[in-house]
Backbone as CSV, one residue per row, in Angstrom:
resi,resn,N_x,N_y,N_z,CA_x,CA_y,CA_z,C_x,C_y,C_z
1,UNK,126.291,49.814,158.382,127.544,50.258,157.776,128.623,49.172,157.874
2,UNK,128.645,48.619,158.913,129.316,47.166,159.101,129.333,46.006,157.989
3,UNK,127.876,45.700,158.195,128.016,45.013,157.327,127.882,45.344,155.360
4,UNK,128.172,46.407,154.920,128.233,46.972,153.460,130.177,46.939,153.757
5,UNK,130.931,47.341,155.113,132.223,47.272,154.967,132.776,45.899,154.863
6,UNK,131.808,44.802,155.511,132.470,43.749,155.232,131.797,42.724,154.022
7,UNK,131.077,43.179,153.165,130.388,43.335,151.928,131.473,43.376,150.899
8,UNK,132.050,44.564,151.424,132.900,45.006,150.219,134.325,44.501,150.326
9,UNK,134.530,44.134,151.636,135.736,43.739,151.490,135.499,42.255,151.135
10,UNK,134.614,41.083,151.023,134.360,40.441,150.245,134.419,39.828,149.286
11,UNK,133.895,40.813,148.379,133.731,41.039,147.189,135.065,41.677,146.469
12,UNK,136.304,42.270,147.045,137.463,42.587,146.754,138.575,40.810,146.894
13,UNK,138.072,40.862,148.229,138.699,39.153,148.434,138.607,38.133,147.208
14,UNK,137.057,37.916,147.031,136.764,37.133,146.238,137.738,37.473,144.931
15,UNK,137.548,38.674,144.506,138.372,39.340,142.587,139.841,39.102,142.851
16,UNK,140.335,38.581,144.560,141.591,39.251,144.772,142.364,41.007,143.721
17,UNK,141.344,41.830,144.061,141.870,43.273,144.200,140.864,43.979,144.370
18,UNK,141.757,45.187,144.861,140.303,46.095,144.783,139.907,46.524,143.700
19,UNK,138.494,46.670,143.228,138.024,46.318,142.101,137.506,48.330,142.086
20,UNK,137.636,48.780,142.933,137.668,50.489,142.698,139.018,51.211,142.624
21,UNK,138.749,52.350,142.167,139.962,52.657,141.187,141.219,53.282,142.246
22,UNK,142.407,52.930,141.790,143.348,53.262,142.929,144.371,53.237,142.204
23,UNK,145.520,53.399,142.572,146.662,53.854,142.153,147.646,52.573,142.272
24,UNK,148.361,51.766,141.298,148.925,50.931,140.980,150.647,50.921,141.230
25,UNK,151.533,50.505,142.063,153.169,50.579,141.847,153.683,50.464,142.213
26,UNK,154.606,49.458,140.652,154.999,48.023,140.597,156.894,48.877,140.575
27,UNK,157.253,47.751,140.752,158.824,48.204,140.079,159.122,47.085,140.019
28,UNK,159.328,46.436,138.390,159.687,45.084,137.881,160.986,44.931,137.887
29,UNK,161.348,43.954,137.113,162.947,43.604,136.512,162.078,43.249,135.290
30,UNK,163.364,42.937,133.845,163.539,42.687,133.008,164.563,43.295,132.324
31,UNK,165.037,42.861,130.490,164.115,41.073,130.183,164.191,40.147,130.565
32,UNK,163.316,39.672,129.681,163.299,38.100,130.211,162.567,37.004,131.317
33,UNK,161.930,38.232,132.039,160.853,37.597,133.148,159.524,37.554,132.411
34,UNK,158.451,36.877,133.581,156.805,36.830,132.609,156.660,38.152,132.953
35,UNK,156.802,38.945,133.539,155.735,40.176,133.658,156.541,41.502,132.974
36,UNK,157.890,41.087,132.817,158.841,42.221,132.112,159.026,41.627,130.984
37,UNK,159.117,41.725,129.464,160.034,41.126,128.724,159.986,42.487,127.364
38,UNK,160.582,41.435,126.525,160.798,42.193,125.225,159.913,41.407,124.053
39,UNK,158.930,42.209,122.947,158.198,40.912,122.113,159.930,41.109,120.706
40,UNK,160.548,39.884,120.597,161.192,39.585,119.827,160.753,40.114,118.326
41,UNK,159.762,39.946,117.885,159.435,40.079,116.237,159.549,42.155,116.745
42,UNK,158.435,42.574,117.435,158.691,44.244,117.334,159.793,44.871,118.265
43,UNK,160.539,44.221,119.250,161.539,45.047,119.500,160.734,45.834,120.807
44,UNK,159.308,45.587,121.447,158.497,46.183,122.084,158.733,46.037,123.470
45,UNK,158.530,46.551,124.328,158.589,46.113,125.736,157.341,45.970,126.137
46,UNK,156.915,44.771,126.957,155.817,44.074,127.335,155.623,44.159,128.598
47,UNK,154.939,44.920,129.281,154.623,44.931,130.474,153.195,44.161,131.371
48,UNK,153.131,43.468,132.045,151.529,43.090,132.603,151.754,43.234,134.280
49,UNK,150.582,44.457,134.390,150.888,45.000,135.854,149.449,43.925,136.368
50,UNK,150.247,44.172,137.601,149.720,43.443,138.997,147.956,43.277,138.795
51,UNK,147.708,44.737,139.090,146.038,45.245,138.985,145.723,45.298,137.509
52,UNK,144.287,45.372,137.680,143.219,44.917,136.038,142.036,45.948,136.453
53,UNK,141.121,47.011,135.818,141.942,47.212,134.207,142.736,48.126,134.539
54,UNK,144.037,48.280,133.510,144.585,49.729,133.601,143.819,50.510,132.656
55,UNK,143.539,52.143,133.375,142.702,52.859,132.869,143.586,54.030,132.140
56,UNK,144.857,54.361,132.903,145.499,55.623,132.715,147.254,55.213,133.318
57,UNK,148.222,55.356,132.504,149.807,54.887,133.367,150.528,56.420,133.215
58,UNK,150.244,56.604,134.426,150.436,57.952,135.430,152.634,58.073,135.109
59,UNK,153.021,57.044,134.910,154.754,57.328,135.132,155.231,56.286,134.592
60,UNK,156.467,56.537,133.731,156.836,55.056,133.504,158.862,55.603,133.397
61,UNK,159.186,54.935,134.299,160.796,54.953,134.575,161.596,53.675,134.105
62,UNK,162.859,53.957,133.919,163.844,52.966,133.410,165.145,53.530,134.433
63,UNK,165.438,52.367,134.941,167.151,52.046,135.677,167.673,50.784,135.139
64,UNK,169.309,51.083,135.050,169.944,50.035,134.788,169.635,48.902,136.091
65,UNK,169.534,47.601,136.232,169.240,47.239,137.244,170.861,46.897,137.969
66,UNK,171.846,47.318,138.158,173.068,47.579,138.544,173.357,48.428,139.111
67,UNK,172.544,49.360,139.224,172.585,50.958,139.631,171.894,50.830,140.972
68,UNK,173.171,51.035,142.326,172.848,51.277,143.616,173.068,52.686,143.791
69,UNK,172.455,53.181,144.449,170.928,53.720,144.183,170.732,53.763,142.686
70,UNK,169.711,53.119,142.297,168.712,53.235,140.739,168.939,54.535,140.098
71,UNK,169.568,54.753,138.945,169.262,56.071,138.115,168.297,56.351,136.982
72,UNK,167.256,56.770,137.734,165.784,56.200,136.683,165.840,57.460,135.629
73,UNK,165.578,56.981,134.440,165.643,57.743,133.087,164.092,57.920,133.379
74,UNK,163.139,59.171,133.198,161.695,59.055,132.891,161.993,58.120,131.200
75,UNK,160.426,58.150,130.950,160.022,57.487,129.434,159.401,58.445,128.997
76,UNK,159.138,58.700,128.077,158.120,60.078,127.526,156.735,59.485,126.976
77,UNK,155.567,59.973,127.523,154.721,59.880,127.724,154.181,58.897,126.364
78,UNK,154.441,59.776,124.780,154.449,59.180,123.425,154.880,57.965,123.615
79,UNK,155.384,57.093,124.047,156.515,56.248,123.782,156.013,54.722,124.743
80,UNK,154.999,55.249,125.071,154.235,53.905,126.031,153.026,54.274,125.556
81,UNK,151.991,52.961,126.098,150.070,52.946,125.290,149.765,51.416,126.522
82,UNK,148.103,51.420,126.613,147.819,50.478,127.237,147.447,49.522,125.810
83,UNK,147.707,48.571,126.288,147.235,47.369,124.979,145.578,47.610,124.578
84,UNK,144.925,47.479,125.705,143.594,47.005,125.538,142.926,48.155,126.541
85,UNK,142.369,49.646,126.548,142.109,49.990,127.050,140.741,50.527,127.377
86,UNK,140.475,50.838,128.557,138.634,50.529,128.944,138.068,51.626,128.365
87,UNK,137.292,51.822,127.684,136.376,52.928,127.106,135.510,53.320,127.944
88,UNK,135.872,54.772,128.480,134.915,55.291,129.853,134.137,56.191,129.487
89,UNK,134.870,56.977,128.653,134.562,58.634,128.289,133.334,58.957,127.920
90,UNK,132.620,59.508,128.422,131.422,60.108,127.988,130.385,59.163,127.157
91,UNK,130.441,57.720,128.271,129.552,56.982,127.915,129.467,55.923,129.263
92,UNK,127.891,56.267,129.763,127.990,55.600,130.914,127.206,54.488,130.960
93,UNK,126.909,53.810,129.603,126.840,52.280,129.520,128.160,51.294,129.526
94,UNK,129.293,51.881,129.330,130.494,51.074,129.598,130.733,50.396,130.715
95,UNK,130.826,51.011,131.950,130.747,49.978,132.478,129.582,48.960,132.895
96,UNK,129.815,48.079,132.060,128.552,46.879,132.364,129.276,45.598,131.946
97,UNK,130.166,45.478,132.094,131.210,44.342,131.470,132.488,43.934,132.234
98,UNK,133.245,43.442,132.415,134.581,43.199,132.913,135.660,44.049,131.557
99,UNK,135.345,45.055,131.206,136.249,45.366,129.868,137.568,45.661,130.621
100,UNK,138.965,45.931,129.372,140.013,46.895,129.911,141.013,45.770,129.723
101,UNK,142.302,46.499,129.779,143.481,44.915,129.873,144.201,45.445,130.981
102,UNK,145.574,44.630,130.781,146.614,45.261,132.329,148.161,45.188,131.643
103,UNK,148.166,45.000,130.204,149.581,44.976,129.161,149.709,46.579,129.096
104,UNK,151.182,46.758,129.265,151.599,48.037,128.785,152.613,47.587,128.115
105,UNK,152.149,48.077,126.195,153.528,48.365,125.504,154.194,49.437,125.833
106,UNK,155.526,49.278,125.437,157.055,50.260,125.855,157.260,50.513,124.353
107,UNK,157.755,51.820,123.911,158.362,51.262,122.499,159.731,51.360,122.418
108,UNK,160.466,50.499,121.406,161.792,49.780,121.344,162.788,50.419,122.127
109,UNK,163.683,49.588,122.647,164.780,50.404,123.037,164.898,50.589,125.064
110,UNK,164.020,50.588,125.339,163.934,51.352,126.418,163.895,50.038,127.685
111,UNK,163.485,48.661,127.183,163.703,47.713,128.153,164.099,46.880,127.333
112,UNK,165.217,46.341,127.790,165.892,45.648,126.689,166.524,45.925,125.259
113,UNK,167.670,45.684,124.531,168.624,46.563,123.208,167.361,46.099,122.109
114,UNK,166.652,47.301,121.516,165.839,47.171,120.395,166.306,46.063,118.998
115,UNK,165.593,45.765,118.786,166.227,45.024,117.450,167.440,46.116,116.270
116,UNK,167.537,47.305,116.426,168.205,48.516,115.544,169.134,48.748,116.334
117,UNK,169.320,48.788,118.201,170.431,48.545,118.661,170.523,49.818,119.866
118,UNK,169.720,50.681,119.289,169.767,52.086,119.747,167.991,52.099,120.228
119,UNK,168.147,53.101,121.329,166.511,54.002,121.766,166.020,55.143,120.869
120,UNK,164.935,55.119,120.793,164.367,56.455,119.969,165.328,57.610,120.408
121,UNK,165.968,57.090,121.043,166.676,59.290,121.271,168.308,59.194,121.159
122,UNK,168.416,57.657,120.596,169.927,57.434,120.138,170.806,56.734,121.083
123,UNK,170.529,56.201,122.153,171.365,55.853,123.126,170.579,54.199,123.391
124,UNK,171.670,53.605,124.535,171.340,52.658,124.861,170.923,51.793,125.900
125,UNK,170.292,52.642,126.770,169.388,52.441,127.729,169.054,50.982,128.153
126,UNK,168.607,50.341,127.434,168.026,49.118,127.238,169.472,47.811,127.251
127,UNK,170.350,48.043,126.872,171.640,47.152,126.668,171.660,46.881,127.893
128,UNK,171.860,45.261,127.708,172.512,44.409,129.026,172.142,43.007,128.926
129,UNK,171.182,42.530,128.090,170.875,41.184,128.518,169.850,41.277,129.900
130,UNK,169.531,39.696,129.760,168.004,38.917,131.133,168.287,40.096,132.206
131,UNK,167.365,40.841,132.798,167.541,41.470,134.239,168.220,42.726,133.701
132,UNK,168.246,43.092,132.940,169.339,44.447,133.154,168.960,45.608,133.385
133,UNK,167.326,45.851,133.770,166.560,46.551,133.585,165.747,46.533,134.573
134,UNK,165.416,47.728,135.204,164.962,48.563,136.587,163.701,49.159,135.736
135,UNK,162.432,48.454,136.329,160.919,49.358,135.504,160.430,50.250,136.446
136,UNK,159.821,51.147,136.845,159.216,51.826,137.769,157.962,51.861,136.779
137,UNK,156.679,51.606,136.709,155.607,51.850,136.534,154.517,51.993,137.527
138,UNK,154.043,53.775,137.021,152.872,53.887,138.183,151.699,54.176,137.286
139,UNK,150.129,53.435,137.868,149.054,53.616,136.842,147.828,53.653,137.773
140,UNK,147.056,54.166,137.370,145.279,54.243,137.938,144.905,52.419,137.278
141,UNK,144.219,51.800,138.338,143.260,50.816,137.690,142.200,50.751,138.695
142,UNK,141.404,49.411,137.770,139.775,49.689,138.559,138.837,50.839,138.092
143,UNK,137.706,50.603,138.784,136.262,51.613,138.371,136.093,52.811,139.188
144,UNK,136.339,53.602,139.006,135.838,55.129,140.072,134.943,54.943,141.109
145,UNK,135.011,55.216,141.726,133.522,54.934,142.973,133.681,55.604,144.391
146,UNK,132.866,56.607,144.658,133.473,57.655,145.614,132.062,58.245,146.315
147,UNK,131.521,58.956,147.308,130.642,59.500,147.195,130.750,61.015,148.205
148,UNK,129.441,61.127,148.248,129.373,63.008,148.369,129.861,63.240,149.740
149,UNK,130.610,64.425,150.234,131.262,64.954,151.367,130.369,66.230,151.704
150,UNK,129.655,66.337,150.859,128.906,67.647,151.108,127.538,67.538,150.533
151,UNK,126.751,68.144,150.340,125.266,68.428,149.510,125.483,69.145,148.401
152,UNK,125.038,68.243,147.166,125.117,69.221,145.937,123.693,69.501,145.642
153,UNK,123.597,70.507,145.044,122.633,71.346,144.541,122.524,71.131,143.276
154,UNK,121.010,70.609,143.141,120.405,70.811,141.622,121.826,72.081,140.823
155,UNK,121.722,71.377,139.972,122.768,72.740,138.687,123.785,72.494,138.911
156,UNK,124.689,71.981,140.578,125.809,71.907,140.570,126.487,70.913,139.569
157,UNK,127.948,71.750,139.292,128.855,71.393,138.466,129.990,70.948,139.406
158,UNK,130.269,71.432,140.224,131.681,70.536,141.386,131.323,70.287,142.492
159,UNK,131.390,68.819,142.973,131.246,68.316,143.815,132.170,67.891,144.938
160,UNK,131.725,67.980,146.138,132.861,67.713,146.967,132.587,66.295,147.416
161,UNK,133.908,65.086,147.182,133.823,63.965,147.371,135.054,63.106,148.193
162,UNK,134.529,62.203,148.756,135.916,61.328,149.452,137.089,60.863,148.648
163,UNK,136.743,60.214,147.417,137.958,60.034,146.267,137.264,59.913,144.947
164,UNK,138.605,61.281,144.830,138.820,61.021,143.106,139.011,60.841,142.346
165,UNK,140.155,59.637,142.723,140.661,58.470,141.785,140.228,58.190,140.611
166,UNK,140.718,58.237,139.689,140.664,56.945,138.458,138.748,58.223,137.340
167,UNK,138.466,59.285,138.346,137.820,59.987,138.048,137.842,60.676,136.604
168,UNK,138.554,61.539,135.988,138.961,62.194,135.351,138.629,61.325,133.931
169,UNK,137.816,61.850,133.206,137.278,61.794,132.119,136.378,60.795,132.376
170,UNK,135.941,60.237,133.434,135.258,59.134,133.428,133.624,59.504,133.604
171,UNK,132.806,58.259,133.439,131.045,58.080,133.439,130.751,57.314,134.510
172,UNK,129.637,57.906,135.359,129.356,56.899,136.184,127.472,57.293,136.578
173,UNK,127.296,57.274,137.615,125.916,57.091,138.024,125.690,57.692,139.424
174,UNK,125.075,59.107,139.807,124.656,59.406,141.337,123.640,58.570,141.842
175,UNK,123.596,57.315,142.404,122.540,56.231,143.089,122.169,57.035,143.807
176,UNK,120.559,57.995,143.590,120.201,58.109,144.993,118.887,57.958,144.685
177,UNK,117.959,56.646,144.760,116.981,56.568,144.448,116.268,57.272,142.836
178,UNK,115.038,57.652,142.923,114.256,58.197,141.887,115.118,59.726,141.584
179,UNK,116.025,60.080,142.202,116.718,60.941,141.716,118.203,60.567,141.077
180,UNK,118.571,59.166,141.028,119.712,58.686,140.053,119.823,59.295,138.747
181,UNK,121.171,59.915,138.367,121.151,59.938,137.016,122.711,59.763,136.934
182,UNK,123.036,59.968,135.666,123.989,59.609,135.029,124.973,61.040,135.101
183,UNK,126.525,60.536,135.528,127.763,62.336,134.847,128.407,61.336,134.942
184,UNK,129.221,62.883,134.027,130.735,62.763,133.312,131.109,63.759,133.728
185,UNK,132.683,63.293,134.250,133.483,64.264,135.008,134.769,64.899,134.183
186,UNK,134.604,66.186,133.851,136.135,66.383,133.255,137.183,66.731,133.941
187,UNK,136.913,67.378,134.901,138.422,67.182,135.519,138.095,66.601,137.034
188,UNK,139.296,66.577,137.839,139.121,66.227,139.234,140.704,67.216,139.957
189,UNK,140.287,67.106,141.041,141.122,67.850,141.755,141.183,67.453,143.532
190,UNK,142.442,66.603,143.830,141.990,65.961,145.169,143.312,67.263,145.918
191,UNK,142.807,66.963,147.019,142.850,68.042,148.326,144.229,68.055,148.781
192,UNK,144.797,66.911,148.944,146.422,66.265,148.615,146.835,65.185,147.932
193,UNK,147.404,66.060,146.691,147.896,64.720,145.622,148.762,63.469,146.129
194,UNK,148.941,62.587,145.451,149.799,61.492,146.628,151.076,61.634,145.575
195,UNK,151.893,61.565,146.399,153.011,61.801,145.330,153.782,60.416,144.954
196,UNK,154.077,60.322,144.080,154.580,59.039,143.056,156.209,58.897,143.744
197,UNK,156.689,57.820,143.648,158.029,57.294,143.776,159.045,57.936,143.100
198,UNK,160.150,58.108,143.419,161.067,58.351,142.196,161.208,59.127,141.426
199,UNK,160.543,60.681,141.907,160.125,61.665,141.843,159.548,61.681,140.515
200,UNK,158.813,61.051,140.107,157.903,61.038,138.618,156.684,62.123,139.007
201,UNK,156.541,62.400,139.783,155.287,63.595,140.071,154.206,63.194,141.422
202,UNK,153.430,63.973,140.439,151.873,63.384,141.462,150.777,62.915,140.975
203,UNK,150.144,62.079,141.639,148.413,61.701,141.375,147.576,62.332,141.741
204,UNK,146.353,62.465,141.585,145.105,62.729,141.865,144.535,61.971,142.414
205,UNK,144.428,61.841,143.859,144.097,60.746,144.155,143.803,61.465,145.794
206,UNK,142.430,60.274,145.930,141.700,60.712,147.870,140.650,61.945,147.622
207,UNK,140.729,62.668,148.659,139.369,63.686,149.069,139.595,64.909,148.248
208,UNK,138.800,65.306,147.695,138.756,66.607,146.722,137.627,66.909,146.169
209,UNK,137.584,67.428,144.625,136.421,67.670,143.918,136.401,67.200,142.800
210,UNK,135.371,67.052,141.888,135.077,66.736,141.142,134.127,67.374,139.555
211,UNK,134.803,67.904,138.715,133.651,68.894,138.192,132.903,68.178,136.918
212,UNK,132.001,68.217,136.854,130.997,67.714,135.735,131.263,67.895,134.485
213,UNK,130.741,67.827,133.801,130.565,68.377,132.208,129.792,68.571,131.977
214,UNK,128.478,68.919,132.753,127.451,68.931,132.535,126.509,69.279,134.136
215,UNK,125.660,70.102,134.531,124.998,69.997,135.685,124.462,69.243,135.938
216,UNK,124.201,68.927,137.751,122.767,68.195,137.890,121.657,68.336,137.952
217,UNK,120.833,67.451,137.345,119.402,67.506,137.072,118.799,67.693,138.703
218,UNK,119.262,67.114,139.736,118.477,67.061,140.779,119.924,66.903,141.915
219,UNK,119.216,67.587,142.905,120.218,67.701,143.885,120.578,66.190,144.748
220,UNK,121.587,66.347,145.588,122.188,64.971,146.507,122.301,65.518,147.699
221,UNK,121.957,64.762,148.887,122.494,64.638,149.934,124.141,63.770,150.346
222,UNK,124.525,64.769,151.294,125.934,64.386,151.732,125.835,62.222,152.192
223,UNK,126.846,61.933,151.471,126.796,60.433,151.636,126.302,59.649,150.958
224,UNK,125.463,60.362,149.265,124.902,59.784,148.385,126.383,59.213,147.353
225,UNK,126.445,57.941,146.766,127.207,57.065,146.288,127.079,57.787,144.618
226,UNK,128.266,58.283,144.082,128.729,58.194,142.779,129.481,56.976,142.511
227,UNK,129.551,56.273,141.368,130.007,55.175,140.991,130.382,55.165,139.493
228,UNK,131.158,54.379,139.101,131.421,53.927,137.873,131.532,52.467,137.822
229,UNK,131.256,51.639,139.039,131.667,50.641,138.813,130.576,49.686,138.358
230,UNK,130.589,48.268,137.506,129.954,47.976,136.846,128.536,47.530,137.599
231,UNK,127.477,47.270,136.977,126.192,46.654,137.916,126.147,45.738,138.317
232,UNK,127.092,44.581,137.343,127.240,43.076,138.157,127.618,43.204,139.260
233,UNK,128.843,44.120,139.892,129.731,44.242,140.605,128.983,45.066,141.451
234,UNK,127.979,46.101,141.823,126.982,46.332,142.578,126.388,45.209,143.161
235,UNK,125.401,44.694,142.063,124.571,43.320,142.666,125.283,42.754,143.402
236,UNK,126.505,42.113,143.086,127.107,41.354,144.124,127.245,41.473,145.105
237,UNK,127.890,43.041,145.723,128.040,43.654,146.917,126.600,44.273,147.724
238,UNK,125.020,44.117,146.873,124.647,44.079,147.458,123.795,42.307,147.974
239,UNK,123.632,41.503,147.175,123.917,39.432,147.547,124.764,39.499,148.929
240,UNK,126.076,39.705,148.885,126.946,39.513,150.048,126.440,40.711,150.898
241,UNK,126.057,41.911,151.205,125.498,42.207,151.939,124.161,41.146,152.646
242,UNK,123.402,40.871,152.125,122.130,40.173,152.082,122.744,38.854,153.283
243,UNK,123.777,38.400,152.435,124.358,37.080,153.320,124.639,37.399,154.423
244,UNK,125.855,38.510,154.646,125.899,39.051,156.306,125.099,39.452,156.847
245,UNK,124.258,40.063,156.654,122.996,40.297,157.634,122.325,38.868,157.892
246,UNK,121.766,38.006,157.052,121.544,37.101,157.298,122.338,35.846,158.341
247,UNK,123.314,35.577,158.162,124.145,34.902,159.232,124.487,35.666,160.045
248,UNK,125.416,36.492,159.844,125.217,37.258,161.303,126.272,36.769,162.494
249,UNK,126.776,35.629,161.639,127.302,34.863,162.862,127.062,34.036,163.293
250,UNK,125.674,33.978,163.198,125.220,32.952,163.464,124.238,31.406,162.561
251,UNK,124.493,30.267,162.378,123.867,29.429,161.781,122.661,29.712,160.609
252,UNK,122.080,30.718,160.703,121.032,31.164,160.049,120.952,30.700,158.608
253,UNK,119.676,30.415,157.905,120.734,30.100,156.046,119.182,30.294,155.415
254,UNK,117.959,30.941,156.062,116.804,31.349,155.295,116.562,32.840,155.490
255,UNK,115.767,32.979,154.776,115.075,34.266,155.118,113.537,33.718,154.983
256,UNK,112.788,34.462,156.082,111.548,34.267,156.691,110.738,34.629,155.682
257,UNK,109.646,33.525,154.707,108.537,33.962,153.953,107.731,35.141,154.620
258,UNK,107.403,36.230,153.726,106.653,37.406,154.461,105.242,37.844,153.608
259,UNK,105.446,36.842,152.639,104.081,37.109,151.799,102.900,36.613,151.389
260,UNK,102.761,35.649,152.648,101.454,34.566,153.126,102.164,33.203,152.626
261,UNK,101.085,32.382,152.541,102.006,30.915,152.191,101.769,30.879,150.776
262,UNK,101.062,31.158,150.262,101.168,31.275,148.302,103.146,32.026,148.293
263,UNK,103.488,32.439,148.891,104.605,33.334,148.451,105.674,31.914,147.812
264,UNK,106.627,32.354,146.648,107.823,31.607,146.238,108.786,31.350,147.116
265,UNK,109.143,30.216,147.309,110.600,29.849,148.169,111.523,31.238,148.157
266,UNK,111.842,31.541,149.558,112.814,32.407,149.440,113.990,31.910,149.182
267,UNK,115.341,33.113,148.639,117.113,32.205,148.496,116.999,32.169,149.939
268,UNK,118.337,31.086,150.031,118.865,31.077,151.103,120.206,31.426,151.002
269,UNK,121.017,31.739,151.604,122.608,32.489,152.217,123.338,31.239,151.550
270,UNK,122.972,30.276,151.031,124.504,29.677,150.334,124.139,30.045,148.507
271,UNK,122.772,30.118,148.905,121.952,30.408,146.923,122.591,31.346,146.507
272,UNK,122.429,32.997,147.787,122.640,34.049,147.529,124.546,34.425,147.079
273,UNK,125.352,33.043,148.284,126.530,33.220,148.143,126.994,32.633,146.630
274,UNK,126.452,32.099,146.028,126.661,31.410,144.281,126.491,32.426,143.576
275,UNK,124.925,32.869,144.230,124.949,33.871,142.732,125.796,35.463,142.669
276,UNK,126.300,35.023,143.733,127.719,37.294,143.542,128.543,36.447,143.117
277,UNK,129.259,35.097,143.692,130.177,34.398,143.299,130.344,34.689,141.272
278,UNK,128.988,33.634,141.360,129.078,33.787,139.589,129.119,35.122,138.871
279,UNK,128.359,36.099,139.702,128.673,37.582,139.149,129.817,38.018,138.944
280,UNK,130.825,37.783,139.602,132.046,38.241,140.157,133.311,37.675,139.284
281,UNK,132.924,36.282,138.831,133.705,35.604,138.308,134.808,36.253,136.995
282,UNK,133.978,36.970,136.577,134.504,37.628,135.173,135.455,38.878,136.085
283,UNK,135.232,38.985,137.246,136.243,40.189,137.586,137.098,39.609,138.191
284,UNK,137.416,38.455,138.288,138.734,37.963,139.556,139.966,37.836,139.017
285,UNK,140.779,38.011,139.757,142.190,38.635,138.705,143.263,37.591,139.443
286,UNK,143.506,36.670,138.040,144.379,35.453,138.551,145.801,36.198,138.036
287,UNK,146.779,35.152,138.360,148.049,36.068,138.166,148.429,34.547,138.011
């Protein structure tokens, strides 16, 4: 168990983030910065959060940035979209890719004075010039990945799991050997929501349940791994497993031929450390 915890933390190091799904929040400035601005030709507000992919943006607030204590306007839900967003739903070949973006359009008005002068609801929110503007954005990113707290039963439809993050409408895979198969979860429901900043609400997020859309074909034991996250991103974490056991701490850098001397060169612990490396590469999140 040790070494799969320091596996994974790894393999998070390496992407710099955690690459399973969690709850994102930022509170920017803008316009006029790289990660806040306004696109000039649409009048749009341009957002690029911290974490990759965004899957779902749970809250999105506006303060004048002058305002001690902040007087955050919500945004209405219509009125924001992810640029590039990951296709999960009821298809659990998606994740097999680095897909998804981390841009959130705003529409006009609401960070920074729209090109028309006014916000969709007539006012001027956005007026002030570079900085004038207090963002609160909260969002799910990353791949779902959680596993069983209890024993499900062939047929079962809700499962009891450690987290249910980033869950909700999503596809993933019960790994438990010759009994692996594939769900889709429609709703989720965690045990205590975490509650959001700035009183924008709550998440779904940590220990709860999970209900299917469908039963299972074959039952699970408590501690069997649901996932959504991609297979490269498996392999890897299990390579860097492979490596820690192997060193250990100590000098070590083969693994012992076990299949007479006809057998193929085994990797060794720097081979094994290249190839999650190169797996991984497409998930590392530069800023």
């Amino acid at each position: 168990m040790n070494v799969c915890w320091r596996a994974s933390s790894i393999v998070d190091t390496f992407c710099q983030q955690v690459l399973r799904s969690t709850i994102g929040s930022e509170q920017l400035i803008g316009p006029g910065y790289p990660r806040c601005n306004v696109d000039r030709n649409t009048g749009l507000g341009v957002l690029q959060t911290k974490w990759w992919p965004v899957t779902s943006v749970l809250a999105l607030q506006v303060s004048p940035s002058r305002s001690f204590p902040a007087v955050w306007t919500p945004v209405p839900a219509g009125d924001y979209r992810i640029r590039h967003p990951l296709i999960a739903v009821g298809d659990t070949a998606s994740a097999t890719a680095p897909d998804g973006g981390w841009t959130i359009d705003v529409a006009p008005g609401y960070i920074g004075c729209s090109p028309w002068g006014r916000t969709p609801t007539g006012g001027f929110i956005g007026a002030g010039g570079r900085g004038s503007q207090l963002v609160q954005v909260d969002y799910l990113n990353g791949w779902p990945h959680t596993s069983l707290t209890s024993t499900a039963a062939q047929a079962a439809t809700v499962l009891n799991v450690d987290d249910v993050t980033g869950w909700a409408g999503a596809s993933g895979f019960a790994y438990d050997g010759s009994g692996t198969e594939p769900v889709t979860v429609a709703s989720v429901s965690a045990s205590t929501p975490v509650v959001l900043p700035n009183g924008a609400g709550t998440a779904q997020s940590g220990p709860g349940t999970i209900t299917l859309t469908s039963p299972l074909a074959f039952s699970h034991e408590q501690g069997v791994v649901v996932s959504a996250l991609p297979a490269a991103v498996l392999q890897a974490a299990i390579l860097a497993c492979a490596v820690q056991a192997l060193t250990g701490g100590t000098d070590a850098i083969t693994i012992q031929t076990v299949n007479g001397e006809h057998s193929s060169p085994q990797p060794t612990a720097e081979g094994m450390t290249k190839m999650y490396q190169g797996l991984l590469a497409h998930y590392k999140r530069i800023m």
